[in-house]
C-alpha positions as CSV (number, residue, x, y, z in Angstrom):
1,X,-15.4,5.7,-65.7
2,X,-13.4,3.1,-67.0
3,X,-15.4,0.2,-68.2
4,X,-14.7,-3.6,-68.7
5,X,-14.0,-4.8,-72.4
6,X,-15.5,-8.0,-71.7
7,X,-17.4,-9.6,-68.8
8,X,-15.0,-11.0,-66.4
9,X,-13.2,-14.9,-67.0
10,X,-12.9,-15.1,-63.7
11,X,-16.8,-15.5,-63.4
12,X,-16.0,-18.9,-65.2
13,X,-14.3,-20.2,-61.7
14,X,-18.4,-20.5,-60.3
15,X,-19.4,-22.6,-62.7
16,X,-16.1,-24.4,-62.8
17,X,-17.0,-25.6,-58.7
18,X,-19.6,-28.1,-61.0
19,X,-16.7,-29.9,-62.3
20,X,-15.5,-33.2,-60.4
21,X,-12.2,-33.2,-59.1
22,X,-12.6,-37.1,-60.2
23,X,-13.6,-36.3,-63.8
24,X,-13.6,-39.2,-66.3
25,X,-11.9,-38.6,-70.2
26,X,-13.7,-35.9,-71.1
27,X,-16.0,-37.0,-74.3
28,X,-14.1,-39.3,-75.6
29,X,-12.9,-38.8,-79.6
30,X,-17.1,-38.2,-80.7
31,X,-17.2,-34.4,-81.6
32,X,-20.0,-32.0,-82.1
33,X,-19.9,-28.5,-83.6
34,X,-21.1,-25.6,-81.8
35,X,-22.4,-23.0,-83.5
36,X,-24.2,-19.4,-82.5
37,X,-24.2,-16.4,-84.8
38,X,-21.7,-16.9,-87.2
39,X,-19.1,-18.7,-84.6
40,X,-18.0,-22.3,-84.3
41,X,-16.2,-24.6,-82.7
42,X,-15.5,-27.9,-82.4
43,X,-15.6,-30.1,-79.2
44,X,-16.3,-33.4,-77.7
45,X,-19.9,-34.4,-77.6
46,X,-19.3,-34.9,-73.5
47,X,-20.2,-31.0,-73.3
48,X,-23.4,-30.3,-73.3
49,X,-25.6,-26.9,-73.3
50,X,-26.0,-24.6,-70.5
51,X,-29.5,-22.4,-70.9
52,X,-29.1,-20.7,-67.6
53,X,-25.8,-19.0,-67.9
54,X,-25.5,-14.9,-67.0
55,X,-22.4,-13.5,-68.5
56,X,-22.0,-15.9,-71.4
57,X,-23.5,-16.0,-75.1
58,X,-22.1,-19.9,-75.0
59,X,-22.0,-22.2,-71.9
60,X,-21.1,-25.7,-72.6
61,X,-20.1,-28.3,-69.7
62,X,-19.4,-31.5,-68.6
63,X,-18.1,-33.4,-66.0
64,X,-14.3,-32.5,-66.4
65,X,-14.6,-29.4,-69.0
66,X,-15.5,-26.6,-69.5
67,X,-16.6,-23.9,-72.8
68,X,-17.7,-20.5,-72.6
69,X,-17.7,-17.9,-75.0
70,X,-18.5,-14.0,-74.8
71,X,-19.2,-11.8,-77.7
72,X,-18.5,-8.3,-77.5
73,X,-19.9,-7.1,-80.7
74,X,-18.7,-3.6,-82.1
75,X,-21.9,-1.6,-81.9
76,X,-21.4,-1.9,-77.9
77,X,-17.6,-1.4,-78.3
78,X,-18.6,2.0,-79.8
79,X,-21.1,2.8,-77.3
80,X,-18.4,2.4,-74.5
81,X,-16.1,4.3,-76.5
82,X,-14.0,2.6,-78.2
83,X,-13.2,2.8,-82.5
84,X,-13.3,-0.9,-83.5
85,X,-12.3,0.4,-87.5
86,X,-8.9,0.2,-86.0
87,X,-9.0,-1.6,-83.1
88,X,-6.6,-4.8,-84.2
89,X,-6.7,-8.0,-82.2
90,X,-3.5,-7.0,-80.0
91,X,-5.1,-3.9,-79.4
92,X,-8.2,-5.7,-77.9
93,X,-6.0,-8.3,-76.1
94,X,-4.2,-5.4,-74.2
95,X,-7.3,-3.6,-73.2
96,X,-8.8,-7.2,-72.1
97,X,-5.8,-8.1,-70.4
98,X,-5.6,-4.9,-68.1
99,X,-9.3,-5.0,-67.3
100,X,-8.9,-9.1,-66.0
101,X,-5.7,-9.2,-64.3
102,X,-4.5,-11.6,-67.5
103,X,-1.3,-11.9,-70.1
104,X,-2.1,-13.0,-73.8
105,X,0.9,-14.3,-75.6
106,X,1.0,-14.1,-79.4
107,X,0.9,-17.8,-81.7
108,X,2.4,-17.7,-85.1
109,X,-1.0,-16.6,-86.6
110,X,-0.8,-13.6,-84.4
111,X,-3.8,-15.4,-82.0
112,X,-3.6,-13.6,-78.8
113,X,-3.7,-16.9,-76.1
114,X,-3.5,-17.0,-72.4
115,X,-3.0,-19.9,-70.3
116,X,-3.8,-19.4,-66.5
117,X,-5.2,-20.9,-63.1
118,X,-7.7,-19.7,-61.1
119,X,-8.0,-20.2,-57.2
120,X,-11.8,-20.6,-55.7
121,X,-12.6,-21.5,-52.4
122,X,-9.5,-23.8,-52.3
123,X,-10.3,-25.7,-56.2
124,X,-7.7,-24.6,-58.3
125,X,-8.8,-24.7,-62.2
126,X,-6.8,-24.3,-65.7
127,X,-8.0,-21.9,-68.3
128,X,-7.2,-21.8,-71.8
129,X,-8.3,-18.2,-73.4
130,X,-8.0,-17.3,-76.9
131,X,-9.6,-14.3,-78.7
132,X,-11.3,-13.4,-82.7
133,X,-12.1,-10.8,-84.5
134,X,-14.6,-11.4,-86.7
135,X,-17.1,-9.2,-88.9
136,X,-18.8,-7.2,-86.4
137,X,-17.1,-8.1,-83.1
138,X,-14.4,-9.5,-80.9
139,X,-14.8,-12.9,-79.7
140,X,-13.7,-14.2,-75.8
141,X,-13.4,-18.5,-76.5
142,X,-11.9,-20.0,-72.7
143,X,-12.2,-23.7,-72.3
144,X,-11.2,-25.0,-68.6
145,X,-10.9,-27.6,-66.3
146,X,-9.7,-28.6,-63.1
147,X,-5.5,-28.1,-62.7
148,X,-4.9,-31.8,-61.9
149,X,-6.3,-32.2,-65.1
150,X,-4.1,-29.7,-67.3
151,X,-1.7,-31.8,-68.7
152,X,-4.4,-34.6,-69.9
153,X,-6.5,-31.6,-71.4
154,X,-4.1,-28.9,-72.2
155,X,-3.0,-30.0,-75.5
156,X,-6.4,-31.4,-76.7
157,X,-8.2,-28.0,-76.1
158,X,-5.5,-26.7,-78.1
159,X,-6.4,-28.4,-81.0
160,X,-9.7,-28.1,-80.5
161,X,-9.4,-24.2,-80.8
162,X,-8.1,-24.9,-83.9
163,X,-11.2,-25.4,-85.7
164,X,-12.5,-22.1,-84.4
165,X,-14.1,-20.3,-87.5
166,X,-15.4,-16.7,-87.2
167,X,-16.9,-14.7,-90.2
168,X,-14.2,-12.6,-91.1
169,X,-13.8,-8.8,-90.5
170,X,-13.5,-6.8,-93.7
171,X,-10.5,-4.8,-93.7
172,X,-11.0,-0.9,-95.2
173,X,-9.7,-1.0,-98.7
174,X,-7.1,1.8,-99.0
175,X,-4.8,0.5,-101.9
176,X,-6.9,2.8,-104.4
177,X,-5.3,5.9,-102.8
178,X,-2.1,6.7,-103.5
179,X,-0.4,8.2,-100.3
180,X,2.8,10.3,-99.3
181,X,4.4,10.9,-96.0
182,X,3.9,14.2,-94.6
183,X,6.2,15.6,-91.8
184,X,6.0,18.6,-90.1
185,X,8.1,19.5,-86.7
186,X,9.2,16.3,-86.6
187,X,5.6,14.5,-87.5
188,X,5.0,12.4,-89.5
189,X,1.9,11.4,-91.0
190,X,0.6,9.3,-93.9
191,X,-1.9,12.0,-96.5
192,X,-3.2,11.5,-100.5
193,X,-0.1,12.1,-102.8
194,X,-2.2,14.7,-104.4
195,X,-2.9,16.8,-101.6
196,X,0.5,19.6,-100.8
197,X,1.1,21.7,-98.4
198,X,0.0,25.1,-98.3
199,X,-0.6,27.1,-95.1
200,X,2.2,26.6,-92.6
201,X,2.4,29.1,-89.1
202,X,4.3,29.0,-86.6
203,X,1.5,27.0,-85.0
204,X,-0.2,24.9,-87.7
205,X,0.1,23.4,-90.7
206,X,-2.7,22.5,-93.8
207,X,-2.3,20.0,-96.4
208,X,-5.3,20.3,-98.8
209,X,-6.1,18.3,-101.9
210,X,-9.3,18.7,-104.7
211,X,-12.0,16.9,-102.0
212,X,-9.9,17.0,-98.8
213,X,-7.6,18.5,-96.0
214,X,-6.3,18.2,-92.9
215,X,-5.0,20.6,-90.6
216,X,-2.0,19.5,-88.0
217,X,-1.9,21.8,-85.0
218,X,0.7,22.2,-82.2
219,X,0.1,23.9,-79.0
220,X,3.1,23.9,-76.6
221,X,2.8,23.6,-72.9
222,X,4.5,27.8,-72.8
223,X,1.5,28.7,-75.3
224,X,-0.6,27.0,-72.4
225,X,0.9,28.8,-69.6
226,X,0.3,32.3,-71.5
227,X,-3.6,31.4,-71.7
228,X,-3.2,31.3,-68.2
229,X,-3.3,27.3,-67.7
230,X,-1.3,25.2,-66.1
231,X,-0.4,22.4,-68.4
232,X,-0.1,19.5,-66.2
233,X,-4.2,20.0,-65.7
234,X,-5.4,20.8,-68.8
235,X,-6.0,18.1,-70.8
236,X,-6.1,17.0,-74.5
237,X,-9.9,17.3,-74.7
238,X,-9.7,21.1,-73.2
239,X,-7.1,21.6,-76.2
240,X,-9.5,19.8,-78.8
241,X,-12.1,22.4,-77.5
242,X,-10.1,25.4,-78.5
243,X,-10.0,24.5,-82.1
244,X,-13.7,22.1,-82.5
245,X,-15.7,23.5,-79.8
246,X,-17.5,21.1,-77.2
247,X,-17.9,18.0,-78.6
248,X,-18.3,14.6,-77.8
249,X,-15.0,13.9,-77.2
250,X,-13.9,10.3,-77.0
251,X,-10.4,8.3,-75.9
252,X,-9.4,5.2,-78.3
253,X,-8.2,2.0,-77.1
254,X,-4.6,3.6,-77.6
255,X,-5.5,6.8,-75.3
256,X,-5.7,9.0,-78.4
257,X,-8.3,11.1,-78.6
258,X,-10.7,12.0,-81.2
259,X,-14.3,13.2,-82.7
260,X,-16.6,13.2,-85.7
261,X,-18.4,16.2,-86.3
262,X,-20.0,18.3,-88.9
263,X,-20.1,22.3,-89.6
264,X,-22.1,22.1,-93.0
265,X,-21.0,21.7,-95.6
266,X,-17.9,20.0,-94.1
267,X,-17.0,16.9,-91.9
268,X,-14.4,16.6,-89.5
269,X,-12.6,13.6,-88.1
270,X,-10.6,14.7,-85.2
271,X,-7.5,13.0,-83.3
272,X,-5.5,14.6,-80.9
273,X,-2.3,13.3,-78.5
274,X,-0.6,15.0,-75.0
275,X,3.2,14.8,-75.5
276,X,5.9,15.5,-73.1
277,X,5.9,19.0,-73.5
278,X,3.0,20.0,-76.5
279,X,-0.3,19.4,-77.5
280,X,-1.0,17.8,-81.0
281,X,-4.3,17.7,-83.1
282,X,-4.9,16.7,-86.3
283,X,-8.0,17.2,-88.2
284,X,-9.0,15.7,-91.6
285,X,-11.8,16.9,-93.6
286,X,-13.9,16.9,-96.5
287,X,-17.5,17.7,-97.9
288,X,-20.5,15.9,-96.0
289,X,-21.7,14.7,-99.1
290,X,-18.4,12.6,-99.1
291,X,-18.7,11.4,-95.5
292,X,-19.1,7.9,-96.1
293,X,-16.2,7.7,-98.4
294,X,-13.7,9.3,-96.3
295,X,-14.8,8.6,-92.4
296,X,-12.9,5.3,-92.4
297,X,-10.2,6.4,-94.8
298,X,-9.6,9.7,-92.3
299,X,-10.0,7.3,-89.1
300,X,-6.8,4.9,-90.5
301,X,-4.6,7.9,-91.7
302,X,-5.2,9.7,-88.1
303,X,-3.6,6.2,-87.1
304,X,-0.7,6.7,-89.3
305,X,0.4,10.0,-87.4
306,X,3.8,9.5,-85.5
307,X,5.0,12.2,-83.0
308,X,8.5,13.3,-81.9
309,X,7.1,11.8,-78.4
310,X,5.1,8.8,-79.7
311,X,1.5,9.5,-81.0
């Protein structure tokens, strides 16, 4: 079952029913920094700490605003599913926009934002969402208050999420290998330069290199139907099963599919897509003793793969 990426903003419209509709200015131009975990912000003094606050790591109030912040670290991403090595920020804001019935627009930093009102019991409130990756999880930042005050507060809270600072996330360094597009029946897929092609079927093809491979499989919706299964029903991860046996097959943020799994001496790193009319799996390997080398490195190239149909 479909799970939620983040506990749900609109939880913030309880403890918004605190707020006075008569508010004063809001703190003022004193400023304290907030800081848990290696997040911070900067807001007016005015808010102050919440310790009773389910469904929040931060909780700050006052009498007009509101602060709360949710940390969805990667280690629980993971456990729900989900492969945060290439999970981008847009990818995140998509999957958090679905699950809470909101639309993130994009600033020029490439900060997913959102800008919304929420109706409870008749008190209509403004909400001002933003979103961070940092180094070992996504960050959920909404500041709110009521709607009569949005255009006194809008633009501050804007600049006040502007000295937002999360520890950074370290992206994969992949400069050090040198990479060539491979394309086969119309995919296309980024592989070492070193590594050439040299088993090609009808149904598969293998691109192999001195400590690694990966093997590209195509199973059209006919070669389904002579198994004896209708295609419509079977799914990707019945496909997967025909090639890496039952395994703990998972669905990325992106609805691809895909697995880590070891037959000793190797590991495998598998991805597979349903097209319009064919199944597609790719799987990379290498020796287990070089697992920790190549696991991210195979997880971004699977990402690289482009179908006829969109992968």
């Amino acid at each position: 079952m479909r799970k939620n990426i983040f506990r749900p903003l609109a939880a913030a419209i309880a403890v918004l029913m605190l707020i006075s509709a008569a508010g004063c200015a809001g703190g003022g131009t004193e400023m304290q920094t907030v800081e848990w975990k290696d997040f911070r912000i900067t807001v007016p003094v005015a808010l102050e700490k919440q310790t009773d606050h389910p469904g929040y790591d931060i909780l700050y109030t006052s009498d007009t605003l509101l602060l709360s912040v949710v940390r969805d670290g990667f280690d629980e991403l993971k456990a729900r599913g989900y492969e945060t090595l290439t999970m981008q920020l847009r990818d995140y804001a998509s999957l958090a926009g679905k699950e809470n019935g909101i639309t993130f627009s994009y600033d020029t930093d490439g900060i997913p934002r959102s800008d919304y009102e929420k109706n409870s019991d008749g008190q209509v409130s403004y909400c001002h969402c933003e979103l961070r990756k940092g180094a070992d999880a996504f960050w959920v930042i909404t500041m709110a208050c009521g709607a009569g005050d949005r255009d006194k507060y809008e633009a501050l809270i804007r600049g006040w999420f502007n000295s937002i600072e999360v520890a950074p996330f370290e992206e994969v360094d992949t400069g050090s290998v040198v990479m060539q597009e491979a394309e086969w029946k119309g995919l296309c897929l980024s592989v070492p330069a070193d590594w050439k092609q040299d088993q090609v079927t009808e149904d598969s093809c293998t691109y192999t290199g001195e400590d690694g491979s990966v093997e590209i499989h195509c199973v059209s919706f006919d070669d389904i139907r002579e198994k004896g299964f209708d295609p419509v029903s079977f799914t990707m991860e019945d496909c997967a099963r025909m090639f890496a046996g039952d395994r703990e097959y998972r669905v990325d943020f992106d609805g691809q599919l895909y697995c880590d799994y070891t037959v000793p001496p190797c590991y495998y790193h598998l991805a597979g897509r349903k097209t319009d009319d064919a199944f597609w799996t790719v799987i990379f390997g290498c020796q287990e003793s070089e697992r920790d080398r190549y696991e991210p490195l195979f997880k971004i190239w699977s990402k690289s793969a482009v179908l006829p149909a969109g992968f």
